[in-house]
PyMOL Python script that loads the backbone (N, CA, C, O; Angstrom):
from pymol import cmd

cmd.read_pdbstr("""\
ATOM      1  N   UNK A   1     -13.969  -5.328  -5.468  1.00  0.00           N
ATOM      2  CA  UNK A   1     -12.533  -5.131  -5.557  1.00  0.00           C
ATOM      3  C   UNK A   1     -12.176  -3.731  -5.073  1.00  0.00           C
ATOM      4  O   UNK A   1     -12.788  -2.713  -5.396  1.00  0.00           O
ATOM      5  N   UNK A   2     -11.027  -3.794  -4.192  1.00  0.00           N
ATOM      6  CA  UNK A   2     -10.793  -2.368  -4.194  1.00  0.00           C
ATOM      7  C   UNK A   2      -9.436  -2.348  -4.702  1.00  0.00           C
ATOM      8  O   UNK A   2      -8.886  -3.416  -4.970  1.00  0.00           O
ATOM      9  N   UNK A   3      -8.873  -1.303  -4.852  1.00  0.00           N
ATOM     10  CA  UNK A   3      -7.593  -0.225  -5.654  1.00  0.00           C
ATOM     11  C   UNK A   3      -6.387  -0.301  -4.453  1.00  0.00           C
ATOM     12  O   UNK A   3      -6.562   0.368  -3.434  1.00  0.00           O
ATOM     13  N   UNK A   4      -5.398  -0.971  -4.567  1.00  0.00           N
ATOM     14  CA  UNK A   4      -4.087  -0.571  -3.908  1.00  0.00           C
ATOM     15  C   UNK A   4      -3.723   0.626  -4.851  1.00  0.00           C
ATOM     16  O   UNK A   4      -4.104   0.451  -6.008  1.00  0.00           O
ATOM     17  N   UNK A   5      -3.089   1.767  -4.615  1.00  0.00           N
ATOM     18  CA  UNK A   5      -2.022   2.218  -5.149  1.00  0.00           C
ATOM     19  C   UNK A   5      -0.433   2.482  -4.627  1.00  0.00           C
ATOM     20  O   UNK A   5      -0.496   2.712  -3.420  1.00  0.00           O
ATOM     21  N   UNK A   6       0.544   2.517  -4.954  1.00  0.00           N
ATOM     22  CA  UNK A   6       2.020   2.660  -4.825  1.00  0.00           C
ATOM     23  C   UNK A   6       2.541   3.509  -5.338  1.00  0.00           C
ATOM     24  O   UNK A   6       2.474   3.859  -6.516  1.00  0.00           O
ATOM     25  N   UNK A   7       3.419   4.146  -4.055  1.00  0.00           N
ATOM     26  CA  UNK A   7       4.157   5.309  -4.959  1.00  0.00           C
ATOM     27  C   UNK A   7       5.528   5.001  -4.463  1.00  0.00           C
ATOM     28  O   UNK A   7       5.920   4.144  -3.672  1.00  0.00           O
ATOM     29  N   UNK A   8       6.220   6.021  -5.205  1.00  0.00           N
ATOM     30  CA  UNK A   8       7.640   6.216  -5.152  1.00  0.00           C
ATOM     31  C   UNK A   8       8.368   4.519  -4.888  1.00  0.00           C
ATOM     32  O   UNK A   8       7.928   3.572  -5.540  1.00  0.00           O
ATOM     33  N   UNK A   9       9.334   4.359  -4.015  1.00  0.00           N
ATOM     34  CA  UNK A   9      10.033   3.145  -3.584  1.00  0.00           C
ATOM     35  C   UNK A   9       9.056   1.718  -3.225  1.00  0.00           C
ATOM     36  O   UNK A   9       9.383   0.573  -3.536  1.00  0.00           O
ATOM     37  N   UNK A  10       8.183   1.985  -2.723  1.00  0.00           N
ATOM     38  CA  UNK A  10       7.155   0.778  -3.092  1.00  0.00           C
ATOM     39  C   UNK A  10       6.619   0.285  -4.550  1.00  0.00           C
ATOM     40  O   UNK A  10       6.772  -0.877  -4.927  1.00  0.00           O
ATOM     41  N   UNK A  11       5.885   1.429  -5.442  1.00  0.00           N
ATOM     42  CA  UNK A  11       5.808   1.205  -6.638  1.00  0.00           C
ATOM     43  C   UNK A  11       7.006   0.463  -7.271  1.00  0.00           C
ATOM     44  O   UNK A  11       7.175  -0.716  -7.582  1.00  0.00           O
ATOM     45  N   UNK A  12       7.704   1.460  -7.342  1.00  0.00           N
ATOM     46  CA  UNK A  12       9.599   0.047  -7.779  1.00  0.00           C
ATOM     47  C   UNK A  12       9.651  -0.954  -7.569  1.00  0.00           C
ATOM     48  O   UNK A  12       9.812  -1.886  -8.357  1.00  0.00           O
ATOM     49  N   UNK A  13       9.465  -0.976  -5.925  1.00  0.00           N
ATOM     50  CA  UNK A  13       9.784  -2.551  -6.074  1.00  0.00           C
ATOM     51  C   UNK A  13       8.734  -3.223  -6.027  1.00  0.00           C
ATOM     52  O   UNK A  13       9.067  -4.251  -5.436  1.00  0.00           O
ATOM     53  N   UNK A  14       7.010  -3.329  -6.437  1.00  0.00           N
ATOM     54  CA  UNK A  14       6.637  -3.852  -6.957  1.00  0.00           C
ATOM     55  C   UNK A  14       6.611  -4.339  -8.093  1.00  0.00           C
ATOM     56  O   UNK A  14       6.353  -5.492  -8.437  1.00  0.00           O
ATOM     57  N   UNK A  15       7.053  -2.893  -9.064  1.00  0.00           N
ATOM     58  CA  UNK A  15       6.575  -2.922 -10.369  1.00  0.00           C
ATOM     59  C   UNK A  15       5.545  -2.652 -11.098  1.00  0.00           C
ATOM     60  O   UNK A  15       5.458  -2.827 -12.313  1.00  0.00           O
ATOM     61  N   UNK A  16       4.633  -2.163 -10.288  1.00  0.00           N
ATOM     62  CA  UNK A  16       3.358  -1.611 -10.807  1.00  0.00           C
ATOM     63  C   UNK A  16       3.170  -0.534  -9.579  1.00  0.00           C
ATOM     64  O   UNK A  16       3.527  -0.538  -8.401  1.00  0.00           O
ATOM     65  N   UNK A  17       2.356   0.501 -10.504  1.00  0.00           N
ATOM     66  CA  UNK A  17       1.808   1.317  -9.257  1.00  0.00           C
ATOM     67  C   UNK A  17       0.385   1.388  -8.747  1.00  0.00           C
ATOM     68  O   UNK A  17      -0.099   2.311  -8.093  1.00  0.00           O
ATOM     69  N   UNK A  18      -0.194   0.314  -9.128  1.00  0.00           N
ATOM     70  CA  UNK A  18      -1.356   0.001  -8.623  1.00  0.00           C
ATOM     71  C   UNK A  18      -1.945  -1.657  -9.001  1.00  0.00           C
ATOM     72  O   UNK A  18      -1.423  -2.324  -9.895  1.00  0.00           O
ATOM     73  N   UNK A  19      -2.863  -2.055  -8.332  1.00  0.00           N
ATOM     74  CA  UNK A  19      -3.557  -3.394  -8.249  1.00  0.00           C
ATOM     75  C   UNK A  19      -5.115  -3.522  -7.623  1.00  0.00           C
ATOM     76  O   UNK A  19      -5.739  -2.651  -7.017  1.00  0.00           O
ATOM     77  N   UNK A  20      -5.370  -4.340  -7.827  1.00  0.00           N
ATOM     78  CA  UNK A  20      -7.147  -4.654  -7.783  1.00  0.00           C
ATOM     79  C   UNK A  20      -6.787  -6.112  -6.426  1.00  0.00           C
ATOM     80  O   UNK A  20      -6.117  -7.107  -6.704  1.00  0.00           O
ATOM     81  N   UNK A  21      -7.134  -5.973  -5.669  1.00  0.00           N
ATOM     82  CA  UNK A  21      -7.650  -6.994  -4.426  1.00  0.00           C
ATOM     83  C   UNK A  21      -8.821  -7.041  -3.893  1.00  0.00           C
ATOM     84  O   UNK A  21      -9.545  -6.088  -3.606  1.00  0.00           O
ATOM     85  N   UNK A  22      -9.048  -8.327  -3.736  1.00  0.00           N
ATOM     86  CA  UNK A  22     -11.221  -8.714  -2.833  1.00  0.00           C
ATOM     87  C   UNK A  22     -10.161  -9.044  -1.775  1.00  0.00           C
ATOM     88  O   UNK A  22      -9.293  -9.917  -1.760  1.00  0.00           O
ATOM     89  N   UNK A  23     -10.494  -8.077  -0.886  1.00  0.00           N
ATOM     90  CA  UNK A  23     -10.143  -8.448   0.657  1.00  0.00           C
ATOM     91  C   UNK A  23     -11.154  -7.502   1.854  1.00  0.00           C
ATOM     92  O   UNK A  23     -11.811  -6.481   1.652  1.00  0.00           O
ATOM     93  N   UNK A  24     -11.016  -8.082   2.783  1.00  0.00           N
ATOM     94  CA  UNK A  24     -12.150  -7.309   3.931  1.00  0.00           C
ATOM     95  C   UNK A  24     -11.775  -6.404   4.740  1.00  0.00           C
ATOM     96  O   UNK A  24     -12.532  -5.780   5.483  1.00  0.00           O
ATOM     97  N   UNK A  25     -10.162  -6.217   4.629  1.00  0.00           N
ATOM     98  CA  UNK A  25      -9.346  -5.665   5.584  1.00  0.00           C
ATOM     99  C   UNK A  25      -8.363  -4.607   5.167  1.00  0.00           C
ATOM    100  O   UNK A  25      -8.571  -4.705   3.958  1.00  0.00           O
ATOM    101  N   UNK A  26      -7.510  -3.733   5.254  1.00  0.00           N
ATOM    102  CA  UNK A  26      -6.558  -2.995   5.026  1.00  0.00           C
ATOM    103  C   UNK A  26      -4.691  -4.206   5.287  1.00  0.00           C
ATOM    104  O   UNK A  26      -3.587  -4.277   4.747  1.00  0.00           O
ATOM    105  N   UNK A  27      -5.411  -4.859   6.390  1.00  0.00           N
ATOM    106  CA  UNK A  27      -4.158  -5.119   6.778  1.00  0.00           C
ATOM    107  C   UNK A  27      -4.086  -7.033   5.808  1.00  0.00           C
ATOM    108  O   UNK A  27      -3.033  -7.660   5.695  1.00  0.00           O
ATOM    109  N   UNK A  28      -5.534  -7.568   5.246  1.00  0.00           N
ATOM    110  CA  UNK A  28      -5.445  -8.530   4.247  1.00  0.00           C
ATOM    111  C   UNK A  28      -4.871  -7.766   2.855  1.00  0.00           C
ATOM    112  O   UNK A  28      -4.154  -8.546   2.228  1.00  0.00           O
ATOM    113  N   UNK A  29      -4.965  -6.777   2.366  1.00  0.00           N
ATOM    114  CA  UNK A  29      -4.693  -6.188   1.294  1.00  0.00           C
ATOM    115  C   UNK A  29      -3.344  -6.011   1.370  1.00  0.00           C
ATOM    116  O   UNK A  29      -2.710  -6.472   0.420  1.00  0.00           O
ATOM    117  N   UNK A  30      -2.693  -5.440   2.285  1.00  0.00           N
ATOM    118  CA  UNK A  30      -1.085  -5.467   2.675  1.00  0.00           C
ATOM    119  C   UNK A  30      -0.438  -6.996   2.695  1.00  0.00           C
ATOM    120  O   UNK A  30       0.536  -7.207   1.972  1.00  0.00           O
ATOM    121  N   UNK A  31      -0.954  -8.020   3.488  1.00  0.00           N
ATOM    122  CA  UNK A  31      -0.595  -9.298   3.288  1.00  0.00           C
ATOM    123  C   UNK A  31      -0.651  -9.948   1.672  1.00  0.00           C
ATOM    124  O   UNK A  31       0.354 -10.593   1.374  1.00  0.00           O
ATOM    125  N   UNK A  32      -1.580  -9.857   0.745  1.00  0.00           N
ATOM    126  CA  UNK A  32      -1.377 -10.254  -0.259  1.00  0.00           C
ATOM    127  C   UNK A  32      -0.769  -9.353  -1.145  1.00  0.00           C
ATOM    128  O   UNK A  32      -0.082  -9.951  -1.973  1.00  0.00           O
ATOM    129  N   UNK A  33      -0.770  -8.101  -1.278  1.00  0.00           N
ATOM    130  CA  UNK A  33       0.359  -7.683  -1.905  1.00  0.00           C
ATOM    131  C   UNK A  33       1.682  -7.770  -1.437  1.00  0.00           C
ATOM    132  O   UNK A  33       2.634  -7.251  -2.020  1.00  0.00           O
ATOM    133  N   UNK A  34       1.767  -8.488  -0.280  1.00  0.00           N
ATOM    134  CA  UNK A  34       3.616  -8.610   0.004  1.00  0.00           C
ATOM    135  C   UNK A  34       4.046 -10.015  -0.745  1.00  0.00           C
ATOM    136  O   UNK A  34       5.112 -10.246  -1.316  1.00  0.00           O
ATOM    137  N   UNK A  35       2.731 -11.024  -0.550  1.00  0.00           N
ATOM    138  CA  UNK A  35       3.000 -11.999  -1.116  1.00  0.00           C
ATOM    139  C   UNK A  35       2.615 -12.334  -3.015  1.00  0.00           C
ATOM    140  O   UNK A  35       2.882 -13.271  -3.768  1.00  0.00           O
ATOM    141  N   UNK A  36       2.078 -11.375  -3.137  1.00  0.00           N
ATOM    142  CA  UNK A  36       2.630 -11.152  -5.203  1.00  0.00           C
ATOM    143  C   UNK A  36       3.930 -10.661  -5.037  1.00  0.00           C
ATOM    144  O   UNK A  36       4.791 -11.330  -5.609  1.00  0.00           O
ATOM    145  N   UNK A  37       4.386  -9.501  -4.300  1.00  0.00           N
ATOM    146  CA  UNK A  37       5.575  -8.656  -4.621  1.00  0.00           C
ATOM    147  C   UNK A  37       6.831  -8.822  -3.728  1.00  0.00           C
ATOM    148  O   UNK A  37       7.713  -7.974  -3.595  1.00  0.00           O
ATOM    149  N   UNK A  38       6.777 -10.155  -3.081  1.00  0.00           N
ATOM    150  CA  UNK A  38       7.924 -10.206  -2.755  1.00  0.00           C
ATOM    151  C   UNK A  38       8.584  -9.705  -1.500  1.00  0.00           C
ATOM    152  O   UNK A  38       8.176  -8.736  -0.858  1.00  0.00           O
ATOM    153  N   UNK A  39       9.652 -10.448  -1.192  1.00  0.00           N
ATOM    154  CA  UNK A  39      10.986  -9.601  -0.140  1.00  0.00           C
ATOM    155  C   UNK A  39      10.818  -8.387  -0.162  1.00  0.00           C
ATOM    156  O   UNK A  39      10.325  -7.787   0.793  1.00  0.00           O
ATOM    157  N   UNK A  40      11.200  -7.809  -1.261  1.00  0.00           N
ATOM    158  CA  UNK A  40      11.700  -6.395  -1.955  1.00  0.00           C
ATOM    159  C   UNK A  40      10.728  -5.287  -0.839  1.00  0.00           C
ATOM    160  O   UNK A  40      11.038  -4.513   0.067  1.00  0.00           O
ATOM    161  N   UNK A  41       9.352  -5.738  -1.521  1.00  0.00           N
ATOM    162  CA  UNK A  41       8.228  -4.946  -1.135  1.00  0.00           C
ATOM    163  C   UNK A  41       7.876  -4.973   0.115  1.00  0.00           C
ATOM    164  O   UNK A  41       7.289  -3.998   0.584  1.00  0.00           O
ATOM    165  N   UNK A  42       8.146  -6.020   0.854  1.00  0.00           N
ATOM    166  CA  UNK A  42       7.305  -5.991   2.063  1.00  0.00           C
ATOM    167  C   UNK A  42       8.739  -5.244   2.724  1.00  0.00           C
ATOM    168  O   UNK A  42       8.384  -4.655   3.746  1.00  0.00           O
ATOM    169  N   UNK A  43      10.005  -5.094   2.528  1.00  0.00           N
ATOM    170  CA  UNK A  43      11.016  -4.599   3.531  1.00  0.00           C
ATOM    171  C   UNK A  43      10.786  -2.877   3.371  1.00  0.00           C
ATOM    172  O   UNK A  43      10.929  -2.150   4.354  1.00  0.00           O
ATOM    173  N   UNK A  44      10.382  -2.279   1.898  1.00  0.00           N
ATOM    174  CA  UNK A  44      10.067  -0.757   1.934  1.00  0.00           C
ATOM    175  C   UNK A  44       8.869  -1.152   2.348  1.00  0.00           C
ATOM    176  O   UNK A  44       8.873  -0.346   3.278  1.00  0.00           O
ATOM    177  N   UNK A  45       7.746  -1.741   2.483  1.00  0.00           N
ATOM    178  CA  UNK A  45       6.170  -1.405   3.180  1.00  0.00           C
ATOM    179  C   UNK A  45       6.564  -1.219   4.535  1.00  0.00           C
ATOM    180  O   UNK A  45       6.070  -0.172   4.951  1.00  0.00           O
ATOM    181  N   UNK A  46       7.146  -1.713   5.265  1.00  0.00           N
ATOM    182  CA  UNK A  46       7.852  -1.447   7.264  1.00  0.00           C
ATOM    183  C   UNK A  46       7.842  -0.296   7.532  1.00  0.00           C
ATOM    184  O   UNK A  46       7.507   0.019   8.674  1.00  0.00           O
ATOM    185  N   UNK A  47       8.163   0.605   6.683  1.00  0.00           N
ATOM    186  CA  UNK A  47       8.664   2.279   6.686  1.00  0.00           C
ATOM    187  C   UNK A  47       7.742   2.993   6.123  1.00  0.00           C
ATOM    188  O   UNK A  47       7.834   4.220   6.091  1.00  0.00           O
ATOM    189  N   UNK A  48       6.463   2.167   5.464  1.00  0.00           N
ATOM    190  CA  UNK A  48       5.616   3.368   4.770  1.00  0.00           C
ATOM    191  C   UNK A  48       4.606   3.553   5.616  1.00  0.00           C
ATOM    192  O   UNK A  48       4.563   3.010   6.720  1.00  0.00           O
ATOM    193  N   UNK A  49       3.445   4.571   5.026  1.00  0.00           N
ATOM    194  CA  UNK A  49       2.584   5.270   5.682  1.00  0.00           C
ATOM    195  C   UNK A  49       1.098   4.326   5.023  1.00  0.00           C
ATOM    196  O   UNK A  49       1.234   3.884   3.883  1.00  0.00           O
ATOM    197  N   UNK A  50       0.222   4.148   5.494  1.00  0.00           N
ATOM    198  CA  UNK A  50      -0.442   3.840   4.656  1.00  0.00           C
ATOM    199  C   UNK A  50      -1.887   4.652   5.158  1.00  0.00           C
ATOM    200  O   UNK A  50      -2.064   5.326   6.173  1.00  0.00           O
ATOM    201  N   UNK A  51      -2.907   4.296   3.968  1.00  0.00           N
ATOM    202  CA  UNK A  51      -4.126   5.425   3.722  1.00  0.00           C
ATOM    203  C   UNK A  51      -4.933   4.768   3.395  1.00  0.00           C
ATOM    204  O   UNK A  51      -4.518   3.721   2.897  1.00  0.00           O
ATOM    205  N   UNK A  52      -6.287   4.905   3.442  1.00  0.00           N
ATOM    206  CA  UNK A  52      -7.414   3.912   3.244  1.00  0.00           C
ATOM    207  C   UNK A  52      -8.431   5.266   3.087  1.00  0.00           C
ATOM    208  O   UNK A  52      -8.848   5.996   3.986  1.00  0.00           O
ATOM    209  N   UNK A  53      -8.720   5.353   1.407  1.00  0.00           N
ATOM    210  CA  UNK A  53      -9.726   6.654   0.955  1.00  0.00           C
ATOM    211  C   UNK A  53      -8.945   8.148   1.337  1.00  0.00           C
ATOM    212  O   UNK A  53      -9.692   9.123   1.415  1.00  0.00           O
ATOM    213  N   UNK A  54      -7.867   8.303   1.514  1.00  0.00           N
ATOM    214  CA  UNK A  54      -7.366   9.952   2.585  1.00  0.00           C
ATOM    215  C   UNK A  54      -7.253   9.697   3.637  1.00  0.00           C
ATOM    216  O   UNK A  54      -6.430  10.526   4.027  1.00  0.00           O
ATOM    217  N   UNK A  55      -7.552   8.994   4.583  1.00  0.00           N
ATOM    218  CA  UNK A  55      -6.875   8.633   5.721  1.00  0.00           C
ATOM    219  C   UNK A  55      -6.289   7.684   6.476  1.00  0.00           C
ATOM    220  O   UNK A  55      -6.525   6.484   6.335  1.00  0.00           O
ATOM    221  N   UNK A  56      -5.272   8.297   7.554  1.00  0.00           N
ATOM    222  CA  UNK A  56      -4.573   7.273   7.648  1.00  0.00           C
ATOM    223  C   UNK A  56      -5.159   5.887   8.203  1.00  0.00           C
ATOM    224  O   UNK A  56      -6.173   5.838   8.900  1.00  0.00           O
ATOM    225  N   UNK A  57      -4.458   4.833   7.841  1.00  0.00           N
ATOM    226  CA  UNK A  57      -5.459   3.427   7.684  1.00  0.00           C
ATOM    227  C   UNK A  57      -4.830   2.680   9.067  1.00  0.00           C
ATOM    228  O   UNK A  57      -3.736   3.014   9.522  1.00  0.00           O
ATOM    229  N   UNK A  58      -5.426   1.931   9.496  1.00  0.00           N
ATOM    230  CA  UNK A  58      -4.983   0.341  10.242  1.00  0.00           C
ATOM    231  C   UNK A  58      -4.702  -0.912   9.623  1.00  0.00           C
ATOM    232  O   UNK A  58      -5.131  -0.969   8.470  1.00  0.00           O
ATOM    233  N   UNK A  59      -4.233  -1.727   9.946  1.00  0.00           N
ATOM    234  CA  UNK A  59      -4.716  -3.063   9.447  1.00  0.00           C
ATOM    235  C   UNK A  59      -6.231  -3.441   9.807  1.00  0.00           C
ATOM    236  O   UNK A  59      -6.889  -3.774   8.821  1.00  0.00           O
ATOM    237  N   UNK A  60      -6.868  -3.453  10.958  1.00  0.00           N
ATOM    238  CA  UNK A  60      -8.238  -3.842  11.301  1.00  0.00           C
ATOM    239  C   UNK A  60      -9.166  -3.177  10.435  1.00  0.00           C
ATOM    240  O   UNK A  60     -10.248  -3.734  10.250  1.00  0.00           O
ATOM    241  N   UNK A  61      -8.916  -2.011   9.835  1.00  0.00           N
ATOM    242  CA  UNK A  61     -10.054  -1.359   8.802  1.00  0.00           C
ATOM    243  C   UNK A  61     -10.545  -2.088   7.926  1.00  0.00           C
ATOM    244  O   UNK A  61      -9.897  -2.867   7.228  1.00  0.00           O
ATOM    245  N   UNK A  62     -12.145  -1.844   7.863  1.00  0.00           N
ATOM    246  CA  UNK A  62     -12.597  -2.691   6.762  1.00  0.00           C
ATOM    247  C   UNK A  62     -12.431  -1.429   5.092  1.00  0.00           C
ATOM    248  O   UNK A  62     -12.447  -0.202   4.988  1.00  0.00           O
ATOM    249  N   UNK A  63     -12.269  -2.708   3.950  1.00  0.00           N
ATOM    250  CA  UNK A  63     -11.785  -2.564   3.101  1.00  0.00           C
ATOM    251  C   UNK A  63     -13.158  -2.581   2.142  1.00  0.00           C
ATOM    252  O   UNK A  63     -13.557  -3.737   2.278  1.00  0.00           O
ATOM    253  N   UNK A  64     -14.132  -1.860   1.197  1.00  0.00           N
ATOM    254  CA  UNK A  64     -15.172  -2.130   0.395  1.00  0.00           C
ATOM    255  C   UNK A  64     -15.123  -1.693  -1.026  1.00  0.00           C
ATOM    256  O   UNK A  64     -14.522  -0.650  -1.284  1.00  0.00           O
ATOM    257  N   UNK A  65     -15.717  -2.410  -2.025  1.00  0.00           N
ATOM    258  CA  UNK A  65     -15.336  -2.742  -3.464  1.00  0.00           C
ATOM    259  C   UNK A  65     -15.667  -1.045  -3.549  1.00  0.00           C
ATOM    260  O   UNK A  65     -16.578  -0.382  -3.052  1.00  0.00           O
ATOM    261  N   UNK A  66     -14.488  -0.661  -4.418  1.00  0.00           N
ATOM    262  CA  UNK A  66     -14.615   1.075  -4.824  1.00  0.00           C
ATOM    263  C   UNK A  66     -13.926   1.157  -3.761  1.00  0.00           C
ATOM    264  O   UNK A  66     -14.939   1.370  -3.094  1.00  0.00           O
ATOM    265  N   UNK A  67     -12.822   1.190  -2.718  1.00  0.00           N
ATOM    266  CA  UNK A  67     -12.172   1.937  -1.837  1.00  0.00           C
ATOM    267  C   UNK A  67     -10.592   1.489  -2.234  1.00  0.00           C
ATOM    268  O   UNK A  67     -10.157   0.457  -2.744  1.00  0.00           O
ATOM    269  N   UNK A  68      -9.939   2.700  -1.783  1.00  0.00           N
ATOM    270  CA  UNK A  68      -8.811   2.940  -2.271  1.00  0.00           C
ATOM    271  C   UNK A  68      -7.305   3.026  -0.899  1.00  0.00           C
ATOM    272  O   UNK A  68      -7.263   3.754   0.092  1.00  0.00           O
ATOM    273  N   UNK A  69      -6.391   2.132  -1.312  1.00  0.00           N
ATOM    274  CA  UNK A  69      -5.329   1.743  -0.017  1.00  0.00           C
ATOM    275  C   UNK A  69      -4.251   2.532  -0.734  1.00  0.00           C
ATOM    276  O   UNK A  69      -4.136   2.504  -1.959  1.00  0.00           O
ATOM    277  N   UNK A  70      -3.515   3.193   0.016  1.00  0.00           N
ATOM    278  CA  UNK A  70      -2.313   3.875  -0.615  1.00  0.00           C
ATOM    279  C   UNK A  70      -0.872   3.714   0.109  1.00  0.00           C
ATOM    280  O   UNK A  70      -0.420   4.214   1.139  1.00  0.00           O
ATOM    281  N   UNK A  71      -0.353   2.848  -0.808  1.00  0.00           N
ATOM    282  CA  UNK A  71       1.028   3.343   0.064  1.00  0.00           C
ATOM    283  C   UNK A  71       2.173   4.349  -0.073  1.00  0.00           C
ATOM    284  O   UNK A  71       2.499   4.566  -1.240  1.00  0.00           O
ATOM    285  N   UNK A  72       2.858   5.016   0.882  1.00  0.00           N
ATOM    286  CA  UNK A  72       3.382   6.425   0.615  1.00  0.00           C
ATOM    287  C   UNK A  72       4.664   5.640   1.781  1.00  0.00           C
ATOM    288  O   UNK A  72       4.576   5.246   2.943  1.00  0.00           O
ATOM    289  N   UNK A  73       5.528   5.668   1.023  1.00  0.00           N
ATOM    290  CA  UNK A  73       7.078   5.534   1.487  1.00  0.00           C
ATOM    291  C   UNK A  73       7.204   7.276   2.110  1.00  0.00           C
ATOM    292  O   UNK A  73       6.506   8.270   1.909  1.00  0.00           O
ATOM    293  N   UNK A  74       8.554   7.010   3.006  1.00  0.00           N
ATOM    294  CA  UNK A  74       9.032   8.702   3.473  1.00  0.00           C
ATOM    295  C   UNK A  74       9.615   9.357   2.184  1.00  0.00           C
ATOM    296  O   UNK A  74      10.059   8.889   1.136  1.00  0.00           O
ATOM    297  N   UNK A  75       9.438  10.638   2.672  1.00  0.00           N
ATOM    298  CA  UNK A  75       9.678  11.666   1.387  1.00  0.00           C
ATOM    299  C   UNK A  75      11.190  12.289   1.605  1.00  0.00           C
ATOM    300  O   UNK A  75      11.488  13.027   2.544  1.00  0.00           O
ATOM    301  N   UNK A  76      11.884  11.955   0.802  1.00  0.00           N
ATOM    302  CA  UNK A  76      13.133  12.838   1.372  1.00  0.00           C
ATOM    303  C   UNK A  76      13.704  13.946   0.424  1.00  0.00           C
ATOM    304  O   UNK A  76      13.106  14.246  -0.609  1.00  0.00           O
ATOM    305  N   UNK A  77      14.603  14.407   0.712  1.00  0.00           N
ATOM    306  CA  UNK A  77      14.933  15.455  -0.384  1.00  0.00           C
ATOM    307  C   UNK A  77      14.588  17.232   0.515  1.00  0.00           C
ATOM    308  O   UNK A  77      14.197  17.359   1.676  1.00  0.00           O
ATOM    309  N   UNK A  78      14.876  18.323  -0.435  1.00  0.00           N
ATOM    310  CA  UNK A  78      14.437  19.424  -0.044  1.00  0.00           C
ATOM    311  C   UNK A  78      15.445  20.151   0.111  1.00  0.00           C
ATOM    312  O   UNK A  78      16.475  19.881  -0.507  1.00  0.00           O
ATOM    313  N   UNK A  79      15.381  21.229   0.961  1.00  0.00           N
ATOM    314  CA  UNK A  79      16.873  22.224   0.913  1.00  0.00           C
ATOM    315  C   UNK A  79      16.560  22.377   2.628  1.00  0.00           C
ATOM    316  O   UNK A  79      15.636  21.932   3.310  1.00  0.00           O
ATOM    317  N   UNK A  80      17.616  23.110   2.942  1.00  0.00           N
ATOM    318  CA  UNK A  80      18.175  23.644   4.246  1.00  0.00           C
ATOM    319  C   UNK A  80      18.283  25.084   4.186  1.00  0.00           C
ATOM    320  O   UNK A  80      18.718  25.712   5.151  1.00  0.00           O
TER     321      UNK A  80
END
""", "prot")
cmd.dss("prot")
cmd.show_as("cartoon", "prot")
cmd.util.cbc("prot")
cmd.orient("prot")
């Protein structure tokens, strides 16, 4: 199994900020978490960044039990 985690606007609209998936891929792990979490989730996943262990990921990446997928929506906010 490996570790999705979710932050900010993805976490929301999942509802959890993390999950356990057996998948072989980065981009199978994205497909079944759109399909637990819905519309909601897969329309903020379009815009996020995603990470596989610290770096940035593909869908074609392979995925192994103990590895960690992250999704990171854009960051906004700050001063001028």
């Amino acid at each position: 199994m490996a570790t999705l985690r979710l932050f900010a606007a993805a976490r929301e609209a999942a509802g959890t900020g993390h999950a356990e998936f057996d998948v072989a891929t980065v981009g199978e792990m994205l497909e079944q978490a759109e399909a637990a979490y819905g519309p909601g989730f897969r329309a903020v996943l379009q815009n996020c960044r995603v990470w596989l262990n610290g770096d940035p990921a593909e869908p074609h990446m392979a995925v192994r039990t103990g590895d960690e997928v992250a999704v990171l929506p854009p960051v906004s906010g700050g001063s001028t």
